[in-house]
Each structure stands twice: as structure tokens, then as C-alpha cells.
C-alpha positions in Angstrom: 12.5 58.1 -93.6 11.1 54.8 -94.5 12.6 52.8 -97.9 9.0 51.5 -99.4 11.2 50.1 -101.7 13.1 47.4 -99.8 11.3 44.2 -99.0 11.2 44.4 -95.0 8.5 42.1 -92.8 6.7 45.1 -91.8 6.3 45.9 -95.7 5.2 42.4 -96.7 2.5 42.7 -93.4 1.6 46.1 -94.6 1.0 44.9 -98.5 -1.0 41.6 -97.4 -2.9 43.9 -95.2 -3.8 45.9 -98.5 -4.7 43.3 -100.7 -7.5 42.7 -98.0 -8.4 45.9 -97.8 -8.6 46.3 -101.5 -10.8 43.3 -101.9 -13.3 44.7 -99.4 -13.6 47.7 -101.5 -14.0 45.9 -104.6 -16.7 44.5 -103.1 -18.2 47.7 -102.2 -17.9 48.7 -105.6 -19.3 46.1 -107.9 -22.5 46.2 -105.9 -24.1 48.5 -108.6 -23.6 51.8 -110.0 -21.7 53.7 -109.9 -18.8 51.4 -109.6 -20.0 48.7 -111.9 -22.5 49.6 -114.9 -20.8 47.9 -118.1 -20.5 44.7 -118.9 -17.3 45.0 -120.5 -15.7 46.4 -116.9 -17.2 42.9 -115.2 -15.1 41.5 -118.2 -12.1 43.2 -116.9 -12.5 42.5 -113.4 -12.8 39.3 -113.8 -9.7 39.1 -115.7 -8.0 40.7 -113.1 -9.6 38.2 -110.1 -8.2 35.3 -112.5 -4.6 36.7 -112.5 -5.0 37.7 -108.9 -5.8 34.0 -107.9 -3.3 33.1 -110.1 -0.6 35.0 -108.4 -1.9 33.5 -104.5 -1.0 30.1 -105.8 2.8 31.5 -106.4 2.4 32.9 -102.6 1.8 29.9 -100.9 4.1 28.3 -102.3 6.8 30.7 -101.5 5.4 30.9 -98.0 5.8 27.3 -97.6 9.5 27.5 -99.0 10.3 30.2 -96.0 9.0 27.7 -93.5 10.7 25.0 -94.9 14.4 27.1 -94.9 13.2 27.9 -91.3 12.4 24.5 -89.7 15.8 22.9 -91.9 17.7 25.8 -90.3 16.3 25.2 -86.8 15.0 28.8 -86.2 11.6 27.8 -85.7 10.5 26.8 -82.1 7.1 26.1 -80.6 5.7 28.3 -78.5 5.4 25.5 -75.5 8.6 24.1 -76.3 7.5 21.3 -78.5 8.5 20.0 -81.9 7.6 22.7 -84.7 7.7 19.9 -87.1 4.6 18.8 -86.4 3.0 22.4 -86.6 4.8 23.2 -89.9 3.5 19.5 -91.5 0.2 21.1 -90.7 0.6 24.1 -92.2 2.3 22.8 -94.9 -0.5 20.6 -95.6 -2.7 23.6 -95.9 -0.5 25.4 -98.0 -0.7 23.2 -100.7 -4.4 22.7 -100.2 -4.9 26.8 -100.7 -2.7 26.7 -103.6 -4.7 24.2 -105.8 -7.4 25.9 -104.6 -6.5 29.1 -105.7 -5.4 27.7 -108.8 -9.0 26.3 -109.3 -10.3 30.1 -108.5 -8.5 32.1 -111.4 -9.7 29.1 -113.5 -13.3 29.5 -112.7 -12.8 33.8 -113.3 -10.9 32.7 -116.5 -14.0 30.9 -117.5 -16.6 33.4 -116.4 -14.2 35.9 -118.1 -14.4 34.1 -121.4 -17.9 33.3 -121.3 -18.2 37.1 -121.3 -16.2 38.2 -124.0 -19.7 38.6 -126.4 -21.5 40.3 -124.3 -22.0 44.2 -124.1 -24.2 47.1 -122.9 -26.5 49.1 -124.6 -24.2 51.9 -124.8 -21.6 49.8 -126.2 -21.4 48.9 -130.0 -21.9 44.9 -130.4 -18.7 43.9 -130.8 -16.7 46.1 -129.8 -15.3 44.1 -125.9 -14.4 41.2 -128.8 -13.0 43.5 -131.4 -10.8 44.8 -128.3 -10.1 41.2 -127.2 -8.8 40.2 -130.6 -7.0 43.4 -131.3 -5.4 42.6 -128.2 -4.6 38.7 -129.0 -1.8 40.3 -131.7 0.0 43.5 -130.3 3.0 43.2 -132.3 5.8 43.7 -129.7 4.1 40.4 -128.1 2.7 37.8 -130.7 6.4 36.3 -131.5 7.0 36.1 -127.9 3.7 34.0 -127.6 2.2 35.7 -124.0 -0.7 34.6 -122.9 -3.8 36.1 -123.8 -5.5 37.1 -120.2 -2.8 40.0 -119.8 -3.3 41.3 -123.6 -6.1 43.2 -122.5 -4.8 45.1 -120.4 -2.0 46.4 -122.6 -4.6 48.8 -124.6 -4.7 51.0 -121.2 -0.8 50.7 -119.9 1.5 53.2 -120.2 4.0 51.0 -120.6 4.5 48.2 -122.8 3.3 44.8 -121.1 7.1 43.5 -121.3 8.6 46.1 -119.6 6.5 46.0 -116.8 5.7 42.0 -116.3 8.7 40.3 -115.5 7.9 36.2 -116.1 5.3 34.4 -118.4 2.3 35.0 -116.6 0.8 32.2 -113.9 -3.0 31.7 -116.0 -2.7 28.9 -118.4 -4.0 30.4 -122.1 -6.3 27.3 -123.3 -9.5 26.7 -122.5 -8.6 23.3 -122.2 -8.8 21.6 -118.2 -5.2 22.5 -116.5 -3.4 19.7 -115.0 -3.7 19.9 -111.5 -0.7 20.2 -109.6 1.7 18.0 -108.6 1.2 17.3 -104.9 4.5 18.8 -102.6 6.6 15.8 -101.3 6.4 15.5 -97.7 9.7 17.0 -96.0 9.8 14.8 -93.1 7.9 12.1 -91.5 6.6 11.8 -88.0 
């Protein structure tokens, strides 16, 4: 019997392997109807994409951290027999690259996601995606603990309360103004 539960490489291959897969079928689906044929779910999704993005930052970073234990511990070695440290400096590199990147992806879906929050369809009464946005800004379990608005949303849907299930303050910065861009990594070692 397999344990889906404990955190195995296999598992963290098999849920990275998802995440792709579930993209390409997004895709599929917000080509047109019948996947996508409201405004307010593009208002959704993209609120989703944002936190999604989000969330990549917090994986490169934790994938660099891994490679960093590794080459400190001297477990990783070079294929050819060379010094990994280059290798890793490269990859490192990179890392940090994707993370502002992704960082600068959930921003732009944050944006698009805002600039949508007055629009609506036909069959929806004007309104109404803001009057659930601002319902949502003030759920009363939440507004003393001050959580940021791009996961409100979601709580009208949830079987659960949004604290119960989200563990953390959530990765999105809340204002619309320009987030600080992150602090470069310090290099680990020189060449």
C-alpha cells in the first residue's frame, strides 16, 4: 500500500508532474465554452494563477535551499567527476531569476484580476462579482486577523473556514501599490 501522505521523492515528482498536467488542461478549458463563459469565473481563475505564481516563488526558493544543504554536505558530485559547485552556481543563478519572475507573474494576474472585479455577463446582475468581492473583504472570522484580500474570495465556496485550511499569511502582497522586488540571494561561494 502506498502512504500518499508522507512526503517521498517519488511523491514530490508525481505532484510536479500534476501541476503540469493541470495547467495543460486549464488551458484546454478556458478556450471557450463550455469551460469558460462568465466573466466572473476568468475573475476567479485569475486569482487563482496569481496565488499559484505566488506559491512557485516559495518553490524555488526551497529548491535552491535543498541544493545548497547538498553541495555544503558534499553529497552532490558531477556526473564527469568535476566540481558541482560550479553547476549548482548556475542553477542557483537561475533559481533566483525564476523566482522574481514568478513573483512578477502573480503580480501581473493580481492586476488583470483587479482590473476585472466590475465587470460581468449578461446573465449576471451588475454588481454582483463586486458585491461578492466586498462581502468577502470582511468575513468576520478573518478581518481582525487582517488576511489578505486575494484568498477572501474564495472562502464564500470552502467548506471549511479559510484559517483552518491555509496555514501562513498568504505569498500575494494585498495593495495595489508596486512590490519591492526581492532582495537578490547572496552568492554561497566564489569561484
Amino acid at each position: 500500500m502506498v502512504d500518499h501522505e508522507t512526503p517521498t521523492n517519488e511523491r514530490t515528482e508525481l505532484l510536479a508532474g500534476e501541476l503540469h498536467e493541470r495547467a495543460r488542461a486549464l488551458n484546454n478549458l478556458t478556450q471557450g465554452p463550455p469551460g469558460l463563459t462568465r466573466p466572473e469565473t476568468a475573475y476567479r481563475i485569475l486569482g487563482d494563477l496569481a496565488k499559484t505564481a505566488f506559491r512557485l516563488v516559495g518553490t524555488a526558493e526551497q529548491l535552491d535551499a535543498f541544493l545548497n544543504r547538498e553541495l555544503d554536505a558534499g553529497r552532490l558530485l558531477h556526473y564527469r567527476g568535476d566540481d558541482p559547485v560550479p553547476t549548482v552556481l548556475i542553477a542557483h543563478d537561475a533559481l533566483a531569476k525564476a523566482g522574481e519572475q514568478s513573483m512578477n507573474l502573480g503580480e501581473s494576474f493580481r492586476q488583470a484580476q483587479a482590473a476585472l472585479s466590475g465587470i460581468h455577463g449578461p446573465e449576471t446582475e451588475p454588481g454582483a462579482l463586486q458585491h461578492t468581492h466586498d462581502e468577502s473583504q470582511t468575513l468576520p472570522d478573518e478581518q481582525a486577523e487582517g488576511v489578505a484580500s486575494d484568498i477572501r474570495p474564495a472562502a464564500r465556496d470552502f467548506p471549511h473556514g479559510i484559517g483552518d485550511v491555509l496555514s501562513g499569511p498568504p505569498a500575494a502582497p494585498s495593495s495595489p501599490d508596486p512590490r519591492p522586488h526581492p532582495k537578490p540571494p547572496h552568492p554561497r561561494r566564489e569561484l
